[in-house]
N, C-alpha and C positions, 0 to 999 in steps of 0.2 A: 504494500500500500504506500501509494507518494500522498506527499501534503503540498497544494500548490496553495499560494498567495500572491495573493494582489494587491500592492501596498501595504497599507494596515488596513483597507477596509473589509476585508473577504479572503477567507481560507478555509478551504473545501477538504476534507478527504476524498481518495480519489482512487477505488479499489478496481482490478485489472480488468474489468467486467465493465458492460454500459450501466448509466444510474437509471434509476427509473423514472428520477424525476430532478434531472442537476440543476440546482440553485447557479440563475443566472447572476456574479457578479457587476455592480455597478459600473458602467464606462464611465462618469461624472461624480463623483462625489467626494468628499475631504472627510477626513476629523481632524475639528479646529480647535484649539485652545488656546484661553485668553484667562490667564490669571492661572487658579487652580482649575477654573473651569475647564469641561470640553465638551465637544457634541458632533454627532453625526450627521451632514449635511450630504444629500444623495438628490438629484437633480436629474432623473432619469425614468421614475415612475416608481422608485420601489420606496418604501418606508422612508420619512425621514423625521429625524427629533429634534431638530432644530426649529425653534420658535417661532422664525420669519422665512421657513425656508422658498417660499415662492420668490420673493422679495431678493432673497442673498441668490436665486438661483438666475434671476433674470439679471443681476448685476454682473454673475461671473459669465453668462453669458454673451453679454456684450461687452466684457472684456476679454474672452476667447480661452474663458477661462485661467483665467491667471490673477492675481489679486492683486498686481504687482502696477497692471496696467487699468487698473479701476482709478474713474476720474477722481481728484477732490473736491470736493466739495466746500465750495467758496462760504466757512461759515466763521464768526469772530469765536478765540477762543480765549483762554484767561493764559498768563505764563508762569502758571503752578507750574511747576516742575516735579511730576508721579509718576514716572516711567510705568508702561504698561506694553508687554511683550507678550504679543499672537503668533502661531503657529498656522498655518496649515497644508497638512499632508495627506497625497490623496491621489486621483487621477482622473482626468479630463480628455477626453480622447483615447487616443492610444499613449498621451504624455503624463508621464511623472512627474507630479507636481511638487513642490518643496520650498514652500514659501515662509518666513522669518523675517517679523520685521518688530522695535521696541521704538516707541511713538513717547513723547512728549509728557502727555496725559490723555486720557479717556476722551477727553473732545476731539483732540486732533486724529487719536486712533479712529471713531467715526465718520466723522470729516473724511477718510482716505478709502476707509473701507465701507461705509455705508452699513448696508442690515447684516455682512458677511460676520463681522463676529458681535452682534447686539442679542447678546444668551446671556 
């Protein structure tokens, strides 16, 4: 018996025989973390538990999926100074996504990324 995976979102066992019924893994989806938090965001039709995920899904969407390339958004912020450092790892296409970015504080972390990590 092999064990394949895909990214972190999905690992299947995988015995020498056909399945009866093989659990399609996500082409689209992350698990993001922000603070201690994290959650699963799946952008593809299958389950997801992320609180805004239509909202984060049509963001990474027209960003091509990437979080990297999501607009900011032009909004005033205070210059607390609270670092606050997001994750997200996952896959979008057939691409590896691996995204790390530590933001300012909490406004500006939204400001950049929108509803993608508002959990």
């Amino acid at each position: 018996m092999r064990l394949m995976c895909l990214a972190v979102l999905s690992c299947t066992a995988i015995a020498a025989g056909p399945a009866a019924n093989p659990a399609e893994p996500p082409k689209n989806g992350y698990v993001l973390t922000h603070g201690a938090r994290h959650v699963l965001l799946v952008c593809d039709g299958n389950p997801s538990v992320h609180p805004r995920a239509t909202e984060a899904c049509a963001a990474l969407t027209a960003a091509a999926g990437n979080p990297a390339r999501m607009p900011v958004a032009q909004v005033l912020c205070t210059e607390e100074y609270s670092p606050v450092k997001v994750t997200a790892t996952g896959v979008w296409g057939e691409r590896l996504i691996n995204y790390t970015a530590v933001y300012g504080n909490r406004c500006r972390m939204s400001a950049a990324t929108g509803p993608l990590f508002a959990f």
